[in-house]
N, C-alpha and C positions, 0 to 999 in steps of 0.2 A: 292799152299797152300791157303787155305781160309782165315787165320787171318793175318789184315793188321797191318803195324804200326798205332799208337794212334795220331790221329792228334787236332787239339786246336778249340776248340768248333766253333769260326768262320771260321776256313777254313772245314767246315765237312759238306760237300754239304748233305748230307745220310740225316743225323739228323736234319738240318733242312728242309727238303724236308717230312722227317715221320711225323715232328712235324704241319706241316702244311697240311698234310694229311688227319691226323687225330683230330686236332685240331684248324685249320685255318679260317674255315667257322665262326663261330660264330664275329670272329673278321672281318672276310669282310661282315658279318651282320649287323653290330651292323655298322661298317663305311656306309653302304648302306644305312641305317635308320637315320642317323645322318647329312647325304648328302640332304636327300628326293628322291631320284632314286626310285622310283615307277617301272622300268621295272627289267628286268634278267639279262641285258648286265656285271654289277657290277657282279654279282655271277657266270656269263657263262667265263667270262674275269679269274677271279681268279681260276676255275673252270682247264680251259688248261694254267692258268701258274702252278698251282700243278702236272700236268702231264708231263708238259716238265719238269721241277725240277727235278721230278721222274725219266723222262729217260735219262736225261743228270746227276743224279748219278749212272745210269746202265752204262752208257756209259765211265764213269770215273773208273769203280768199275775192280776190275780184276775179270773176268765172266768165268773163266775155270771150266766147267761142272758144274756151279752152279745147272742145273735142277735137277741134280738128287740128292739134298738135299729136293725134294720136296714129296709132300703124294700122293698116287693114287685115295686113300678114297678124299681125299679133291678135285682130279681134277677132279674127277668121280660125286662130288656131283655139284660142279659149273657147269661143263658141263651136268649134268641136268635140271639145275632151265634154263640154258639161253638159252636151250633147248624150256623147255615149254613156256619161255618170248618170243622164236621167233615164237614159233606155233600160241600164243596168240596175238600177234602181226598183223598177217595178217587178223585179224576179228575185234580188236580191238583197236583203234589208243593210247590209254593210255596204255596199255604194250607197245607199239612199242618207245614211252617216256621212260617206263620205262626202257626198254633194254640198250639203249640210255646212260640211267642215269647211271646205273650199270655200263656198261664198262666205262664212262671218270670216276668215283666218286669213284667205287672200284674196278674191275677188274686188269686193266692197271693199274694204280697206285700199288696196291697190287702186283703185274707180278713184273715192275721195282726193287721195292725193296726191296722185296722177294731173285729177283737173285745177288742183291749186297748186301746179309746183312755180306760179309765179312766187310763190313765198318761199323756194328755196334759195338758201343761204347754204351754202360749203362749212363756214367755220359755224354756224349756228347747228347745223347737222350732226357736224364732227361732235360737237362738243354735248350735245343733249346724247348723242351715243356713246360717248365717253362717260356721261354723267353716270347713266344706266347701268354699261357695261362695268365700272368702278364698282358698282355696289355689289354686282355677280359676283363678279371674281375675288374681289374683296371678302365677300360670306362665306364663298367657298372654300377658299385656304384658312380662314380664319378656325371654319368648322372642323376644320381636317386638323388645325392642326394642335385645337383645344379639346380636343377627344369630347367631342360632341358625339351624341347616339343617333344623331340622324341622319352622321357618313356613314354608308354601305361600301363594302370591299368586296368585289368579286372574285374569281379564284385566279386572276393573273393580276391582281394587285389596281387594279382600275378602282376608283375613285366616283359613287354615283349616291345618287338619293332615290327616294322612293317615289318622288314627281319629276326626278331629272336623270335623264342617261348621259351616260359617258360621251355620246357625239355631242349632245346639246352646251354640256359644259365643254367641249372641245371648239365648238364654233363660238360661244361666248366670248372664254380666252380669245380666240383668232380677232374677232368683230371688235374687241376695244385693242387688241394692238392696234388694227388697223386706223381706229378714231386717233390714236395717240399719234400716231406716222404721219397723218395727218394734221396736226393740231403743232405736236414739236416743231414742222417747219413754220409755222405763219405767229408763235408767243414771240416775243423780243425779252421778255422777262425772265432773268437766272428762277426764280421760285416757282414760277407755272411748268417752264421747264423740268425742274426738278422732281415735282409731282407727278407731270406726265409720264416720265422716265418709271416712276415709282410703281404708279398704275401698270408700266407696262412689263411692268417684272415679273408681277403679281400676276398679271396675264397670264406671262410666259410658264410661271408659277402649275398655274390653274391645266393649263394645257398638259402638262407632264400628269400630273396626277388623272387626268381624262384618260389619257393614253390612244386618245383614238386617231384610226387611221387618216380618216379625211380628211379634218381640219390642220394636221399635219402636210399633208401634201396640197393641200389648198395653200398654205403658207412659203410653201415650196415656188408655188406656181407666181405666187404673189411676189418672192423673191425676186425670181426672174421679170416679174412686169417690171417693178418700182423701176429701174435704171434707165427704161424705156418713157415712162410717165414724168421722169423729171431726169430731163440728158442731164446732168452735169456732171465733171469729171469726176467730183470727189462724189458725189453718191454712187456713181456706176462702177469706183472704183473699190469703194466701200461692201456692195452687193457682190460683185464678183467675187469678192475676197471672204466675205461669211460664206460663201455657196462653196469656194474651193476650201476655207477651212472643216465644212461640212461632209463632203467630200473624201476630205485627208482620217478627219476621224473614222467615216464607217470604213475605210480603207483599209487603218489600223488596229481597229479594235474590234474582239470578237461581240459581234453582232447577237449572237443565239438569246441570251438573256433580254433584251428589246425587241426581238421579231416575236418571241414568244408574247410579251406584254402585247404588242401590237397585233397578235394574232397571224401573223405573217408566216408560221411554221405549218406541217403536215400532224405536231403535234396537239396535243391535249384534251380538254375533256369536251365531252356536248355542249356544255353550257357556257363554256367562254369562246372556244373555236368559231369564232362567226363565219371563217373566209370560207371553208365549204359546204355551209347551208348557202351561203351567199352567191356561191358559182352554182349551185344548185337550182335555186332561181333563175336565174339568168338562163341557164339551159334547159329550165321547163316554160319560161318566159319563149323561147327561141321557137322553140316547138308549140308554141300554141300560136304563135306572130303565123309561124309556115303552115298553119290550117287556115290563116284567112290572111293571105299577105296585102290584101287592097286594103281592107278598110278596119282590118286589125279583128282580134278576137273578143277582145270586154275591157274591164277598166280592171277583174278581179282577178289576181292569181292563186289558185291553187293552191290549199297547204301554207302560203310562203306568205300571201296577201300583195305584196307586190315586190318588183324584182331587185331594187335598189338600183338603181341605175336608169336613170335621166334616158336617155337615149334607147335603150332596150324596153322601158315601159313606151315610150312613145311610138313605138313599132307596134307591142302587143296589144294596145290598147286602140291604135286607131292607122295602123297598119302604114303602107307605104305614101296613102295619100297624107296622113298624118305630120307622115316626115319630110315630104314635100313641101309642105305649107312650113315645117316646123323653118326648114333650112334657109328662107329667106328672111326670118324672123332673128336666125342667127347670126344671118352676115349684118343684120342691120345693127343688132347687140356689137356686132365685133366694130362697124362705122361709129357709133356711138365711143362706145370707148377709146379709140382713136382720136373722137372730133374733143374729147373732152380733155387728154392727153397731151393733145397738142397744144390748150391754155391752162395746161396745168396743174388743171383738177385732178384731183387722185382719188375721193372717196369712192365716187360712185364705179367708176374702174375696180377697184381693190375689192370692193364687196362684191363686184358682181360677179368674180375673180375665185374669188371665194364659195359666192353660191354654186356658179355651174359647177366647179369642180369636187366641191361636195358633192351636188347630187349623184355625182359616178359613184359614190360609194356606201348611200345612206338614203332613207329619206324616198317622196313616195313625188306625183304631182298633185295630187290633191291634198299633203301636206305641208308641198314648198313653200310656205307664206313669205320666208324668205327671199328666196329668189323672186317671183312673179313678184311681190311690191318693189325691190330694187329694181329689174330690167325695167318692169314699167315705169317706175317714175323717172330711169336714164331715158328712157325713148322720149318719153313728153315732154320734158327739159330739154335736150339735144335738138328736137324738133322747134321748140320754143325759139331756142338762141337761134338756131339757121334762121328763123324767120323774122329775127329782130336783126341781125345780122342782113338779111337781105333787105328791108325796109329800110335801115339806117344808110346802106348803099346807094338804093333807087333815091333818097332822100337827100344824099350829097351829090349826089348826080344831076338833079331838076336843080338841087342849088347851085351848081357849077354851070348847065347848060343857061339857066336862067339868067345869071351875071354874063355868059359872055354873049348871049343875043340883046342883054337890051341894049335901046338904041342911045348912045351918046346924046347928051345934052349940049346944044351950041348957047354959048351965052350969050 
């Protein structure tokens, strides 16, 4: 059987090994920067301790036929991309990096606990991502706001270190609100409560000083799920009404001074203006996709390295069939989140919520460690439950058909 007993948030190797997964980096960034380690060894070091974590909860996990809670569409498409990362690799030494990066960052990681997600736990999750994310975002304002030398200010006031950029600390912030939203509904305790709340200020906190665009609007997007992920009148009531008082502000106030920070203008200088190097990608991405729109042109672009955008590298890199394969991979993400939705669970929806809609605006696939270890461990879970779900049915069914065929005893 795939579901374990419920074990206590510190001994649950699982949860804290996803949480560090997926969330880990920013805080061995932010230590890296704080230290002055100028080399990789700090990031390569934490790098293979989140893999062994990984396979020493594969290795604790009870593994009976886990693979075949897996998608084909999903291995079909991985074993594409690292397909053409290995083709690209023997001409080009930065894929052969890249490959590299992908297998310790997402692959293996995602494999491990993937085939052990009988040990996930929801609040065990929530909460070791909470654990993590607390110390992020908590360092980060803390450092900004005790005139520490190892915050960096770029020239629109953003907020970054020398092992951490502005998106990373943006998704951070994003990633423990979301543990908190999560966690607020299921404490019954005024104090745990109050903490969560605290943490998730400080979040919000950290996100401002980031200033980045994605995890902004991944928040956005996140808005709009929650009311969908848990119908009830007063959350849906409550969500509509931040979104319309959100809304009412940029309505009335002049905006110029935040699109700038955000990068959102026609204005300012080379080095902060990211939005037209970024469409700039994306349109020399486009045109190298239409020299080979079958089977895509390479993994590498041009000048740019890749085009920030999800959807437009998956064209350029492995062309239409690419996107073919991708597209059933995403309705089954969109089935997953719905099946999980509908009992309530919100984590793994909100993050995943989060990843894809980031990748529209940041971020590469052969850096998403994010995303690929989320989608994948929703697919294998989702998959798990359906099929405990269906057993538990065929199993009250032979016990229902079974009582009403036998035969009466005459005394």
């Amino acid at each position: 059987m795939h579901v374990s007993k419920p074990v206590p948030i510190y001994k649950d190797l699982w949860a804290w090994s996803f949480a560090l997964a997926i969330a880990g980096y920013p805080l061995a960034g932010l230590l890296s920067s704080v230290t002055g380690r100028e080399d990789e060894k700090f990031s390569i070091a934490f790098r293979i301790l989140v893999v062994c974590l990984c396979g020493l909860s594969f290795l604790c996990s009870d593994r009976q036929k886990a693979w075949r809670f897996g998608e084909v569409w999903l291995f079909s498409f991985v074993g594409l991309y690292i397909l053409k990362l290995g083709i690209d690799a023997y001409e080009i030494n930065k894929a052969s990096d890249n490959l590299v990066f992908a297998m310790v960052t997402s692959i293996v990681p995602a494999a491990f606990l993937a085939l052990s997600t009988n040990r996930w736990s929801e609040v065990n999750a929530a909460s070791a991502l909470f654990g993590v994310g607390a110390l992020s975002v908590a360092g980060i304002v803390w450092l900004q706001y005790s005139g520490s030398s190892a915050v960096l200010i770029d020239n629109s006031d953003r907020v970054h270190f020398e092992r951490l950029n502005p998106i990373s600390i943006g998704h951070a912030g994003l990633t423990t609100l979301i543990a908190s939203y999560t966690l607020i509904g299921i404490s019954q305790r005024k104090i745990p409560k109050f903490a969560i709340f605290a943490v998730a200020v400080v979040s919000a906190v950290a996100m401002s000083l980031a200033a980045a665009r994605g995890p902004f609007v991944a928040l956005a997007c996140c808005i709009l799920l929650f009311p969908m992920l848990r119908p009830r009148f007063m959350t849906m009531i409550m969500g509509w009404l931040l979104l319309a008082g959100a809304v009412l502000v940029v309505a009335t106030m002049d905006m110029t001074p935040l699109l700038e920070k955000f990068h959102l203008t026609g204005t300012g200088t080379a080095a902060t203006d990211s939005t037209m190097a970024r469409l700039g990608s994306i349109a020399l991405s486009w045109e190298l996709f239409q020299q080979s729109p079958l089977f895509g042109y390479g993994t590498q672009l041009p000048l740019y390295g890749y085009p920030h955008n999800m959807f437009m590298e998956i064209l350029q890199t492995m062309g239409l069939l690419g996107m073919a394969i991708f597209v059933p991979v995403f309705v089954k993400i969109a089935m997953a989140v719905k099946f999980l939705a509908d009992r309530r669970l919100v984590l793994l929806p909100l993050l995943t919520t989060q990843a894809i809609v980031g990748a529209q605006f940041s971020g590469s696939l052969w850096g998403a460690a994010f995303l690929w270890i989320v989608v994948t461990v929703m697919i294998f879970r989702v998959n798990a439950m359906r099929s405990f779900d269906l057993w538990a049915h065929r199993r009250m069914m032979w016990r229902s058909y079974a009582q009403f065929g036998a035969p009466s005893r005459v005394g």
